[in-house]
KOLVOLUM-716047 format. One record per atom (N, C-alpha, C, CB): x, z negated, y; residue in three letters. Coordinates in steps of 0.2 Angstrom, whole numbers, padded with zeros to 4 digits, always signed. Glycine has a CB too. Example, Ala and Ser with C-alpha at 12.3 -4.5 7.8 and 13.67 -1.06 7.14 Angstrom:
# residues 2
+0066-0039-0028ALA
+0062-0039-0022ALA
+0066-0039-0016ALA
+0057-0045-0022ALA
+0064-0035-0011SER
+0068-0036-0005SER
+0064-0039+0000SER
+0070-0029-0003SER
//
This chain:
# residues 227
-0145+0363-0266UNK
-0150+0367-0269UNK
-0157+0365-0267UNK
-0150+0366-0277UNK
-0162+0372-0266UNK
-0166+0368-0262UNK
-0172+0366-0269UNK
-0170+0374-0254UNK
-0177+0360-0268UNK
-0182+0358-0272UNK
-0187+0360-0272UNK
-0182+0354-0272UNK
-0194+0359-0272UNK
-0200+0362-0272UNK
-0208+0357-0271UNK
-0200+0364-0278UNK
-0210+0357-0266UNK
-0217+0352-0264UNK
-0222+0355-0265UNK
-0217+0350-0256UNK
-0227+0352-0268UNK
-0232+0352-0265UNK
-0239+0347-0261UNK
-0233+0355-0270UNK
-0240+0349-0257UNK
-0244+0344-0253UNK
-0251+0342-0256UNK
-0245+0346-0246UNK
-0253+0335-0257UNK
-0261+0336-0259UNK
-0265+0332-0253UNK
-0263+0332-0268UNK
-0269+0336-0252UNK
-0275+0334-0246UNK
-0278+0332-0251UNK
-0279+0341-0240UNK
-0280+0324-0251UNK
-0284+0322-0253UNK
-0292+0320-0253UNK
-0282+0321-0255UNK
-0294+0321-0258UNK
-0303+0321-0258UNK
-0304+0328-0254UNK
-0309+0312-0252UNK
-0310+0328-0253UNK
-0313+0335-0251UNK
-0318+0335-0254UNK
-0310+0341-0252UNK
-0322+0340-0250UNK
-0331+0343-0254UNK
-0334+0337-0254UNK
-0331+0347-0265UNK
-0336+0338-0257UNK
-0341+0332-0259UNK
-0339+0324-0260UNK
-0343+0335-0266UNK
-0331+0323-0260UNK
-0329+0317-0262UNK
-0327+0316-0255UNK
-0324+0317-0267UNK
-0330+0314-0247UNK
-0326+0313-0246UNK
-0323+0308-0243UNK
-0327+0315-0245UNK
-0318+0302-0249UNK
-0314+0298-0249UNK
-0318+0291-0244UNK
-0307+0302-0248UNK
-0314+0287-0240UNK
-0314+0281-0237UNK
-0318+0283-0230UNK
-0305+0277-0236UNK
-0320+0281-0227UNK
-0324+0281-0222UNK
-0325+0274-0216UNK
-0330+0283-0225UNK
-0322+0278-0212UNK
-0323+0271-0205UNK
-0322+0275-0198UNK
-0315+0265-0205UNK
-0328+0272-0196UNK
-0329+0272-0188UNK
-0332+0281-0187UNK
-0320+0270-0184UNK
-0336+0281-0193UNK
-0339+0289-0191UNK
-0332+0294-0194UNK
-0342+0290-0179UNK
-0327+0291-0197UNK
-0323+0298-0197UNK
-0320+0296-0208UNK
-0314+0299-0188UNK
-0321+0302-0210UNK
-0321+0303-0216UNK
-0314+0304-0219UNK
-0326+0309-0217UNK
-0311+0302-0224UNK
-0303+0304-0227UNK
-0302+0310-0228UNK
-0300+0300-0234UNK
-0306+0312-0230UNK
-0304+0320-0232UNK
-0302+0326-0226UNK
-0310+0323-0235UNK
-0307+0323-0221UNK
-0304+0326-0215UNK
-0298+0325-0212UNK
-0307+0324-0212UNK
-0295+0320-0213UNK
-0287+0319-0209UNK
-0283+0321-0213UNK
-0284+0311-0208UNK
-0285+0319-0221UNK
-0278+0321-0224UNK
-0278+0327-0225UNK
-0275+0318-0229UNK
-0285+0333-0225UNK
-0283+0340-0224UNK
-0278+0343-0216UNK
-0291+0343-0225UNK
-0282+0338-0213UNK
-0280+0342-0206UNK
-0270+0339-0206UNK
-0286+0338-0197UNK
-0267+0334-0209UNK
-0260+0331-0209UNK
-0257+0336-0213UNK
-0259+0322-0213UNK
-0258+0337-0217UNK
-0259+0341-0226UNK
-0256+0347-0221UNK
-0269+0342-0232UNK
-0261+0352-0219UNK
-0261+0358-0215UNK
-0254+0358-0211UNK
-0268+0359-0211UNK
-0253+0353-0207UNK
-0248+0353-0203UNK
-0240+0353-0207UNK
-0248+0348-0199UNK
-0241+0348-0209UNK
-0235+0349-0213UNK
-0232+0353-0219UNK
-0234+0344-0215UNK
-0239+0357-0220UNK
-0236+0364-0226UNK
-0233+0367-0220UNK
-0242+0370-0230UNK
-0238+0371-0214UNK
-0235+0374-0207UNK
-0228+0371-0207UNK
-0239+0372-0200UNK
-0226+0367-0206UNK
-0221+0365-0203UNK
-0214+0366-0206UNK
-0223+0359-0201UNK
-0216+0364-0214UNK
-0209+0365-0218UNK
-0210+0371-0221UNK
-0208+0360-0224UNK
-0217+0377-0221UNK
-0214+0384-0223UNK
-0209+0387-0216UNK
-0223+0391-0225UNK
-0210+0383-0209UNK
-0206+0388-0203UNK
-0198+0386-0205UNK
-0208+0385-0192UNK
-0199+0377-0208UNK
-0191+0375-0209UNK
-0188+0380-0214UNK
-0189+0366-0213UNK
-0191+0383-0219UNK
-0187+0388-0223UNK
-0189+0384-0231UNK
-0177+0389-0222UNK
-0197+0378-0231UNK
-0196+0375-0237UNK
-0201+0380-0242UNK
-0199+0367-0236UNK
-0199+0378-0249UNK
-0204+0379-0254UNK
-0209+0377-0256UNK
-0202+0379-0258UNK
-0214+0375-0253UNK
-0219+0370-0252UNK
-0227+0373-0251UNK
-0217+0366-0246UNK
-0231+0372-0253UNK
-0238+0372-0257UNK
-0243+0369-0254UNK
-0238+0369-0262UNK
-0249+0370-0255UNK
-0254+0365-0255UNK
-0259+0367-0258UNK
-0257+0364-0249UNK
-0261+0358-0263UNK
-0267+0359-0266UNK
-0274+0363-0261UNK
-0269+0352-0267UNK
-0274+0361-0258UNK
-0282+0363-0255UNK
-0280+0363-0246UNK
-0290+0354-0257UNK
-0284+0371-0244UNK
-0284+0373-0236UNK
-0292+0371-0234UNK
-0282+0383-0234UNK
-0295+0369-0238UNK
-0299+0371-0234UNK
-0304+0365-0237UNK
-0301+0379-0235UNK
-0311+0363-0236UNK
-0316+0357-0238UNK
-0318+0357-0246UNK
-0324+0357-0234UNK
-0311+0361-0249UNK
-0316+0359-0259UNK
-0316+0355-0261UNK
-0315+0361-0266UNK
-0321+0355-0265UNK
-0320+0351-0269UNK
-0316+0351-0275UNK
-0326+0350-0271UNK
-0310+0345-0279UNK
-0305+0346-0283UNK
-0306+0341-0288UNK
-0298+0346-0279UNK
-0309+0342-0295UNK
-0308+0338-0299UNK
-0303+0335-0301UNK
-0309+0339-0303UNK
-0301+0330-0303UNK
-0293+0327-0304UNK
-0292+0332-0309UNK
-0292+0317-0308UNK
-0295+0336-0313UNK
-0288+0340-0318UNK
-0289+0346-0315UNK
-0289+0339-0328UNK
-0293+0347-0309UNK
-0291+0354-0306UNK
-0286+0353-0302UNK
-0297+0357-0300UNK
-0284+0347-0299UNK
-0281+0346-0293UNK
-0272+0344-0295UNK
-0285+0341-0288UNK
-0274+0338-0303UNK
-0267+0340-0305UNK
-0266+0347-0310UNK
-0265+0335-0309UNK
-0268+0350-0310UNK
-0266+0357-0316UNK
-0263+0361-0309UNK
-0276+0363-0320UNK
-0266+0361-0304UNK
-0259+0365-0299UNK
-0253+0360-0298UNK
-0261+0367-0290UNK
-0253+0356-0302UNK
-0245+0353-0300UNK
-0241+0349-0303UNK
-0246+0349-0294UNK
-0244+0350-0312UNK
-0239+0345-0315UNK
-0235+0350-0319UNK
-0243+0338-0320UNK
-0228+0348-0319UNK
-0222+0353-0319UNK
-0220+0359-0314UNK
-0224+0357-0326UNK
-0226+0360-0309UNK
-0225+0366-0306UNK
-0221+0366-0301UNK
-0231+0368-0304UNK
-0220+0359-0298UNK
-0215+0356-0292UNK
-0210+0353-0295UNK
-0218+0351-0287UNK
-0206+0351-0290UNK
-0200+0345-0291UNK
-0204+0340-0287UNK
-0192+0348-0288UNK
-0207+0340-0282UNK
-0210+0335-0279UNK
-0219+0335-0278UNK
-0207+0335-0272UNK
-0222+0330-0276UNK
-0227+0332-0271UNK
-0230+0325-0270UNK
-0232+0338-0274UNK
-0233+0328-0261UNK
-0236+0323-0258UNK
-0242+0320-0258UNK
-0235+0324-0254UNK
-0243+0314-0259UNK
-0253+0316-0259UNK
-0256+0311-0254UNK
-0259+0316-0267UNK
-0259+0313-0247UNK
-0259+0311-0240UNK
-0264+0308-0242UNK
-0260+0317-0234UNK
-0267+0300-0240UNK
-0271+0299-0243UNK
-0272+0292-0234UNK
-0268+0296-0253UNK
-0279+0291-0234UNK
-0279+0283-0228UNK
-0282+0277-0234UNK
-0287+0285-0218UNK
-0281+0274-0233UNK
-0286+0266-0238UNK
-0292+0265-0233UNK
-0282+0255-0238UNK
-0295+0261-0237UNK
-0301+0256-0235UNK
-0302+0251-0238UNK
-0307+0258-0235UNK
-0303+0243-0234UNK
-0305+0237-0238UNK
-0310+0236-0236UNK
-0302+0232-0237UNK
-0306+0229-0232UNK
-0312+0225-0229UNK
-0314+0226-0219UNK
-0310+0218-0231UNK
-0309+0229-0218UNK
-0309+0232-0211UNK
-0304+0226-0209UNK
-0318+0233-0207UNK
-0301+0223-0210UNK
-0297+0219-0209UNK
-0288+0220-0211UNK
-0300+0214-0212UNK
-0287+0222-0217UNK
-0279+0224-0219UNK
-0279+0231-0216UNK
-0277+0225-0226UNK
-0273+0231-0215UNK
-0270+0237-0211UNK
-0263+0241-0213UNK
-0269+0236-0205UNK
-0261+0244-0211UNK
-0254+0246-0216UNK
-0253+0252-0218UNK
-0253+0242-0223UNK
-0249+0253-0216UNK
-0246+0259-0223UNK
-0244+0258-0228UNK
-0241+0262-0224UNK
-0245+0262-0234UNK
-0244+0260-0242UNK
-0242+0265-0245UNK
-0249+0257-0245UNK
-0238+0264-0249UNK
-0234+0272-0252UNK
-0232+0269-0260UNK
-0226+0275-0247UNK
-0235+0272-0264UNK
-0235+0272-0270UNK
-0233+0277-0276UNK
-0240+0270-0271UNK
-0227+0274-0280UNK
-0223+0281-0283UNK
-0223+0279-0290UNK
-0215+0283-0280UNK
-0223+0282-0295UNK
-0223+0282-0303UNK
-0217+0276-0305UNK
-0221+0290-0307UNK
-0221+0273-0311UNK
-0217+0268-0315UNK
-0210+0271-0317UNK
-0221+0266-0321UNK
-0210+0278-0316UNK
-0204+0282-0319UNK
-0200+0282-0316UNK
-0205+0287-0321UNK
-0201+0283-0311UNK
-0198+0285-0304UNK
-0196+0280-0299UNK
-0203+0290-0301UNK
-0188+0281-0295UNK
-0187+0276-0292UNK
-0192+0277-0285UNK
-0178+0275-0290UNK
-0188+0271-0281UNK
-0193+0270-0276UNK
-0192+0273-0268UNK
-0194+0261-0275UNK
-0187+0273-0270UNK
-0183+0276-0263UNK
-0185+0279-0257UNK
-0179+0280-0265UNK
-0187+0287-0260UNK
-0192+0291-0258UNK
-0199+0290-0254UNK
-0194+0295-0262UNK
-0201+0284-0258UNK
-0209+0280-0256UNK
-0206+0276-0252UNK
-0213+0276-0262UNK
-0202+0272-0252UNK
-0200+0268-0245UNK
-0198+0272-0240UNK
-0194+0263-0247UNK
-0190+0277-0240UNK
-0194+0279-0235UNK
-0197+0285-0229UNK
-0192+0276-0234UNK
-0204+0287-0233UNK
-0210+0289-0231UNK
-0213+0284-0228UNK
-0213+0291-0236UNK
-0213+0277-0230UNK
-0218+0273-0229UNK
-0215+0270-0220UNK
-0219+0267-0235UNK
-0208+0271-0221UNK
-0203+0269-0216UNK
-0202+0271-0211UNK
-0198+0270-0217UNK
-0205+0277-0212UNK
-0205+0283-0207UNK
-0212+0284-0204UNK
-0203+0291-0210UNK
-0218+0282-0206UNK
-0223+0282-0206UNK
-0226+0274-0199UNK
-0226+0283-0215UNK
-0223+0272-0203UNK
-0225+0265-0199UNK
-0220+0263-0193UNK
-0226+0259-0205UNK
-0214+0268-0193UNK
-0212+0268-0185UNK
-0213+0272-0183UNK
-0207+0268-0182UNK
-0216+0277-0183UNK
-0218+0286-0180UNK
-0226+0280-0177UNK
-0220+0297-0190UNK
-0229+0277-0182UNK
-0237+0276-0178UNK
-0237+0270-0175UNK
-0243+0275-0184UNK
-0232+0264-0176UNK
-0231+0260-0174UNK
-0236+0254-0178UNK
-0233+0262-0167UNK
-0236+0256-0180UNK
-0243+0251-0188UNK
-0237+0248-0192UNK
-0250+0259-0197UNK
-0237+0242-0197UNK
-0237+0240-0199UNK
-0234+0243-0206UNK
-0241+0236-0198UNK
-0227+0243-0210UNK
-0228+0245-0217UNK
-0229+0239-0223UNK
-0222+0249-0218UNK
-0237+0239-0226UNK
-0239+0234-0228UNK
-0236+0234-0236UNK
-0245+0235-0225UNK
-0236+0240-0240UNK
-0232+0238-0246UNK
-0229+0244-0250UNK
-0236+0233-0251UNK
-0224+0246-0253UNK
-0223+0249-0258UNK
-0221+0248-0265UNK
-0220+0252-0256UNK
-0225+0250-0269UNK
-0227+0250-0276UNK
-0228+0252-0281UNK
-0230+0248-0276UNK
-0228+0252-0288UNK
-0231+0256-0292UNK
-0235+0250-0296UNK
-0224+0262-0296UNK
-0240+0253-0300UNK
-0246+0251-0305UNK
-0246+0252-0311UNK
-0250+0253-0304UNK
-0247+0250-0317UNK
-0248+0250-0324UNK
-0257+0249-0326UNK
-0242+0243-0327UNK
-0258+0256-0329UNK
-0265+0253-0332UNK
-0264+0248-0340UNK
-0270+0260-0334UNK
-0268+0248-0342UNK
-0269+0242-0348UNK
-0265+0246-0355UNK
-0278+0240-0349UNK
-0264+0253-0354UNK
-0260+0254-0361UNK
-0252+0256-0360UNK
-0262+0261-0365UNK
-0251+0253-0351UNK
-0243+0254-0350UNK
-0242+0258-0348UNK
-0239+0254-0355UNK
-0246+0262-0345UNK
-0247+0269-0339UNK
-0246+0270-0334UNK
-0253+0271-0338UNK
-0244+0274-0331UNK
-0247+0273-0324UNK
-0254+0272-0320UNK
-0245+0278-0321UNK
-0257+0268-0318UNK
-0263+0267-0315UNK
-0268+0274-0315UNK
-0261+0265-0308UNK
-0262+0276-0307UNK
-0263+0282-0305UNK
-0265+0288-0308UNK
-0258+0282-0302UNK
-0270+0291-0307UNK
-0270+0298-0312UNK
-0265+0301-0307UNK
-0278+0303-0315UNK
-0265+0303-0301UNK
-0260+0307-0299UNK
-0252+0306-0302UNK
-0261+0306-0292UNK
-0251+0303-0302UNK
-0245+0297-0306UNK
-0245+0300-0313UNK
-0248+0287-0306UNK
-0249+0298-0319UNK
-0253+0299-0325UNK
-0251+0305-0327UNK
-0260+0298-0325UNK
-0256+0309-0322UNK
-0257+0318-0324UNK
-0253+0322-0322UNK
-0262+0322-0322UNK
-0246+0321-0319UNK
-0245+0326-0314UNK
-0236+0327-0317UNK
-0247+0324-0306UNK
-0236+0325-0323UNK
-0230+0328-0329UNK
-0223+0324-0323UNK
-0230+0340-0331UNK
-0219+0330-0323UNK
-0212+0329-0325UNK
-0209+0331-0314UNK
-0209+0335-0333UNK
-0217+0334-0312UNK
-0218+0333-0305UNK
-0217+0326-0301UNK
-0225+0334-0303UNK
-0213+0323-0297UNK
-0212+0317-0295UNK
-0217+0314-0288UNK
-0205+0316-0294UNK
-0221+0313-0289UNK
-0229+0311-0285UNK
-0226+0306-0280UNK
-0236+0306-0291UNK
-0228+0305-0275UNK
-0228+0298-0271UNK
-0234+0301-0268UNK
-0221+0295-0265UNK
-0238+0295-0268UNK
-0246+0294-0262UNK
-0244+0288-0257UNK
-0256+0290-0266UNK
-0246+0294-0252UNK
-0244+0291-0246UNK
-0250+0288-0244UNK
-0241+0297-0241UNK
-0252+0281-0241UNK
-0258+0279-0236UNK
-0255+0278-0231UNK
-0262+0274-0239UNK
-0259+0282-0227UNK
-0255+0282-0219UNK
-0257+0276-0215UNK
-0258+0289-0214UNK
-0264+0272-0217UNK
-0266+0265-0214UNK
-0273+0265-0216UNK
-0264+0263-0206UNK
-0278+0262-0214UNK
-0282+0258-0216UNK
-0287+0262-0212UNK
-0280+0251-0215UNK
-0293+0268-0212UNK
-0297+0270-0209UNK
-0303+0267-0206UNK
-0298+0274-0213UNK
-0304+0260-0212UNK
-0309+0257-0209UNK
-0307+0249-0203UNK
-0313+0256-0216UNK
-0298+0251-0203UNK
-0298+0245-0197UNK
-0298+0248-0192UNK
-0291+0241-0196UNK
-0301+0245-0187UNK
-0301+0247-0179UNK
-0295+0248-0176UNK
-0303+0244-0176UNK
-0288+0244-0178UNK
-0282+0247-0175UNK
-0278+0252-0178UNK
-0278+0243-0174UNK
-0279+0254-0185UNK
-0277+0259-0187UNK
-0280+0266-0188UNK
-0275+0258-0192UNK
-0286+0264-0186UNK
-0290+0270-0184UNK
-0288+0275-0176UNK
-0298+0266-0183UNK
-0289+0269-0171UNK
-0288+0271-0165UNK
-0281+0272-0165UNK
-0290+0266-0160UNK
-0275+0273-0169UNK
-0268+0274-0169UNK
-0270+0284-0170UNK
-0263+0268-0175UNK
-0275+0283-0179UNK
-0273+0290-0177UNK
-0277+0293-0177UNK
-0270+0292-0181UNK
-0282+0288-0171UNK
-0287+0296-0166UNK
-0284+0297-0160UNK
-0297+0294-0162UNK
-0279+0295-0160UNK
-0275+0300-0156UNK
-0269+0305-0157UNK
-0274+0296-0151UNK
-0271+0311-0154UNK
-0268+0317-0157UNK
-0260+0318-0158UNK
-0271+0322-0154UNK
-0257+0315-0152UNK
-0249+0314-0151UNK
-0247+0309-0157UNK
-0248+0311-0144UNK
-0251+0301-0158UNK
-0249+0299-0162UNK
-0249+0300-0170UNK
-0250+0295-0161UNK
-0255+0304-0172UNK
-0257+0307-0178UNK
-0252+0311-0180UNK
-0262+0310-0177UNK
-0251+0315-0175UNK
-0245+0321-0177UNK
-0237+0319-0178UNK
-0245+0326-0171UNK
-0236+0313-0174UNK
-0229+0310-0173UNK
-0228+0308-0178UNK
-0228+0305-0169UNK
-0233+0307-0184UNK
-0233+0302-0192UNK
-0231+0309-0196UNK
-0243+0297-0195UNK
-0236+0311-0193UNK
-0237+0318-0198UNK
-0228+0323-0200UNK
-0243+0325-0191UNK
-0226+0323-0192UNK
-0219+0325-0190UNK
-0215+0320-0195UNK
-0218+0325-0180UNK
-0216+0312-0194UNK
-0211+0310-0195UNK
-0208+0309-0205UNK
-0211+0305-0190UNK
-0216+0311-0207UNK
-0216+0313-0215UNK
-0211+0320-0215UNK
-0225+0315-0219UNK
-0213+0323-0211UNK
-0208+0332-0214UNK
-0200+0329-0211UNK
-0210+0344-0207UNK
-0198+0326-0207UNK
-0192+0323-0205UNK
-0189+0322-0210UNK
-0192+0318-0202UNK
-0192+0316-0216UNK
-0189+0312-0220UNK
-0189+0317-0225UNK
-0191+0304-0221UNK
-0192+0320-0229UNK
-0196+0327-0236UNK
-0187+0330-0235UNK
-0205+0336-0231UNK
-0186+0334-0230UNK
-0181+0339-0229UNK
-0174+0337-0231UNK
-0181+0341-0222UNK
-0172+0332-0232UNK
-0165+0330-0234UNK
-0168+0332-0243UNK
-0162+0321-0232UNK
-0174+0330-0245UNK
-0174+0330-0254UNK
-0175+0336-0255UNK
-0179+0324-0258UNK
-0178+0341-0250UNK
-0182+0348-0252UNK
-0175+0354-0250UNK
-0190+0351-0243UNK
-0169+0352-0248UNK
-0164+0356-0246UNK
-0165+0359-0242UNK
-0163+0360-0250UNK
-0168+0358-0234UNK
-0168+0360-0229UNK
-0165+0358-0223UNK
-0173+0361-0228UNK
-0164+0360-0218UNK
-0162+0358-0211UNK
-0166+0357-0207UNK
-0159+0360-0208UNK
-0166+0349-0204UNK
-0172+0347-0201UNK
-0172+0351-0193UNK
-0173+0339-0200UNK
-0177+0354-0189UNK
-0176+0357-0183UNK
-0183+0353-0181UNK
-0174+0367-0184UNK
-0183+0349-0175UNK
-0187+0348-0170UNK
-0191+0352-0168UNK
-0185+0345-0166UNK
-0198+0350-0166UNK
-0203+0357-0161UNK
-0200+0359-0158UNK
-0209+0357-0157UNK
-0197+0353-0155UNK
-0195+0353-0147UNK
-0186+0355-0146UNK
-0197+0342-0143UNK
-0184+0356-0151UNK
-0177+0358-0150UNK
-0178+0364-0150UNK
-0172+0355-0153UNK
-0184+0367-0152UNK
-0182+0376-0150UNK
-0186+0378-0143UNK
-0185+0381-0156UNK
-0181+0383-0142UNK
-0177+0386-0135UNK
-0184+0392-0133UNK
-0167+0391-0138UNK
-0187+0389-0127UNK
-0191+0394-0126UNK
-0189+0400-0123UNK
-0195+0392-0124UNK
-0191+0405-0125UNK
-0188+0411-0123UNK
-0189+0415-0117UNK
-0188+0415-0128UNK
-0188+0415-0111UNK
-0192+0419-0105UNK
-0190+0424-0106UNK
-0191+0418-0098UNK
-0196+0430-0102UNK
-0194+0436-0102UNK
-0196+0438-0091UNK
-0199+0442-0109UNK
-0190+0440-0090UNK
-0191+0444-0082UNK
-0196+0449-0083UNK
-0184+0447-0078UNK
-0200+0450-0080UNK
-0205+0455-0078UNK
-0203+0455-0069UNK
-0214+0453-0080UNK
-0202+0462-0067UNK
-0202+0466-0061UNK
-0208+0470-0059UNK
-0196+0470-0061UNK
-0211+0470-0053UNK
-0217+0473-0053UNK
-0217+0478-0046UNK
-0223+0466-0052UNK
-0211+0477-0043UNK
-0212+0481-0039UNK
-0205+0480-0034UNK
-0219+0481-0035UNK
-0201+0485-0029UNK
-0195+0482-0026UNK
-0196+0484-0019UNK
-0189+0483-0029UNK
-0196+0483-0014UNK
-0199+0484-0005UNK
-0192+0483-0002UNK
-0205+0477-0002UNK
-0193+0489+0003UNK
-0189+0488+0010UNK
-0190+0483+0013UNK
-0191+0493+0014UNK
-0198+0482+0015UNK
-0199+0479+0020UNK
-0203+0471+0017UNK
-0203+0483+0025UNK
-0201+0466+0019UNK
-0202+0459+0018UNK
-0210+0458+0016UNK
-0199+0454+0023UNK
-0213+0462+0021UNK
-0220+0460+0021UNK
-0225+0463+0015UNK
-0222+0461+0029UNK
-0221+0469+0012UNK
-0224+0472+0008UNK
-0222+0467+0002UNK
-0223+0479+0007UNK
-0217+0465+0002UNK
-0216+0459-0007UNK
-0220+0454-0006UNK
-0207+0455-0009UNK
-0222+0449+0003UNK
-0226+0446+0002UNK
-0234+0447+0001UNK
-0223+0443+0007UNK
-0235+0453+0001UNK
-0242+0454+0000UNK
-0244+0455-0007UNK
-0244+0459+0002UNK
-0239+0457-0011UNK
-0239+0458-0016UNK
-0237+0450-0020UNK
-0235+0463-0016UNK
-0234+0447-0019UNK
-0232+0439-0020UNK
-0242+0437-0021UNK
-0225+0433-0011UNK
-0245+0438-0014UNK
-0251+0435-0014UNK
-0258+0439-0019UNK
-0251+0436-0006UNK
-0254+0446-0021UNK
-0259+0448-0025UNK
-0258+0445-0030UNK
-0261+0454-0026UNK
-0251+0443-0035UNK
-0251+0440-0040UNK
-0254+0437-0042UNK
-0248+0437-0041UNK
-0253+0430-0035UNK
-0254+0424-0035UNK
-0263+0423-0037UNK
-0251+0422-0030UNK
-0266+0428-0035UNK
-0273+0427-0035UNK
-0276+0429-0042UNK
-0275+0432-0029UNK
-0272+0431-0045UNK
-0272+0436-0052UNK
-0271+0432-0057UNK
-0266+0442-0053UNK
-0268+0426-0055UNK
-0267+0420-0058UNK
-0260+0419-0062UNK
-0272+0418-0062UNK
-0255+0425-0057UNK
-0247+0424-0060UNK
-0243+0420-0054UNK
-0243+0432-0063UNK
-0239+0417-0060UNK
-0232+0414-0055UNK
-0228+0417-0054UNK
-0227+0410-0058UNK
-0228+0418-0047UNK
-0222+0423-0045UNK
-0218+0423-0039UNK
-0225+0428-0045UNK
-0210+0425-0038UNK
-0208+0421-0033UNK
-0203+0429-0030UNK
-0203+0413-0035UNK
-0202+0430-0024UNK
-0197+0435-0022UNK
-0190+0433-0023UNK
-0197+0437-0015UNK
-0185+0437-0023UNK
-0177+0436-0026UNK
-0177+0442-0021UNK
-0174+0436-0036UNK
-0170+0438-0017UNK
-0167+0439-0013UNK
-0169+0442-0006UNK
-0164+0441-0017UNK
-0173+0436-0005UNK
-0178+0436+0000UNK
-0171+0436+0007UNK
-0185+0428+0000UNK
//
């Protein structure tokens, strides 16, 4: 039976989250966020997202789309310390097993090649969840993902680059799709489709080769059959 996600890109607008090395949280985890709704509406998933675009989302704007509304949801998140720890970190309700958060975090830190530095859950002082995402978001089963550490220099430079960014990104919808009821299908295992185009058929050899050469100049790939 299939289940229900929603993704949270977090911070935006005006909040925008942890900051290192000139590049802002809100920025990655909208742009991670974006991909992986793409990616699991093509797999056939039921899946959502808080925010497309730079808003701004109060915590009870941003949980009011999502407590009871889902069976799951994700919220893409990077840290910041001291510019020294690094890691992935995935954090899931006191209510809730761990499983799922481990492994995300699992999949996250061999897709980037980073460290998986802890998974956890938090209690505030009346026996709560810490977390308002956690806190506010009902009977929806939350995990915050932190993909690593924005303000370290090696987890920064892991995901300014765009192959490896996306490999993390990819390798979250991997691990989602066994609990969402879908079948996982690689970019790369689909089949690209050619189509023959015929442009003309000659008697004589030197008319296809003139023609081969206007292609070519036209800026198409093109070869004679049955030269």
């Amino acid at each position: 039976m299939k289940k229900s996600l929603i993704i949270d890109a977090g911070h935006g607008g005006k909040d925008p989250g942890a900051v290192g090395f000139g590049t802002k949280e809100k920025e990655w985890t909208r742009k991670i966020s974006i991909y992986q709704y793409a990616r699991l509406r093509e797999l056939g998933a039921d899946v959502a997202l808080t925010r497309s675009t730079d808003a701004t989302l109060e915590p009870a704007q941003r949980t009011a789309q999502i407590k009871n509304k889902y069976d799951y949801c994700l919220s893409n998140h990077w840290n910041a310390f001291n510019g020294k720890a690094r890691g992935v970190e995935a954090i899931h309700s006191i209510y809730a097993g761990k499983e799922m958060a481990e492994d995300l975090a699992r999949a996250v830190s061999k897709a980037a090649g980073i460290p998986s530095r802890r998974v956890f859950s938090k209690k505030n002082s009346t026996g709560q969840d810490w977390y308002y995402m956690h806190r506010l978001t009902g009977n929806t089963r939350t995990v915050i993902l932190e993909y690593g550490f924005i303000d370290n220099r090696e987890d920064h430079a892991v995901y300014s680059r765009e192959d490896t960014f996306y490999q993390a990104a990819e390798a979250v919808v991997q691990t989602l799709c066994p609990s969402l009821g879908v079948s996982y299908v690689s970019p790369q295992s689909k089949k690209k489709q050619l189509y023959r185009v015929q442009t003309g058929a000659f008697s004589k050899i030197e008319n296809a080769e003139a023609q081969i050469r206007e292609l070519k100049r036209a800026g198409f790939d093109a070869v004679i059959l049955n030269k």
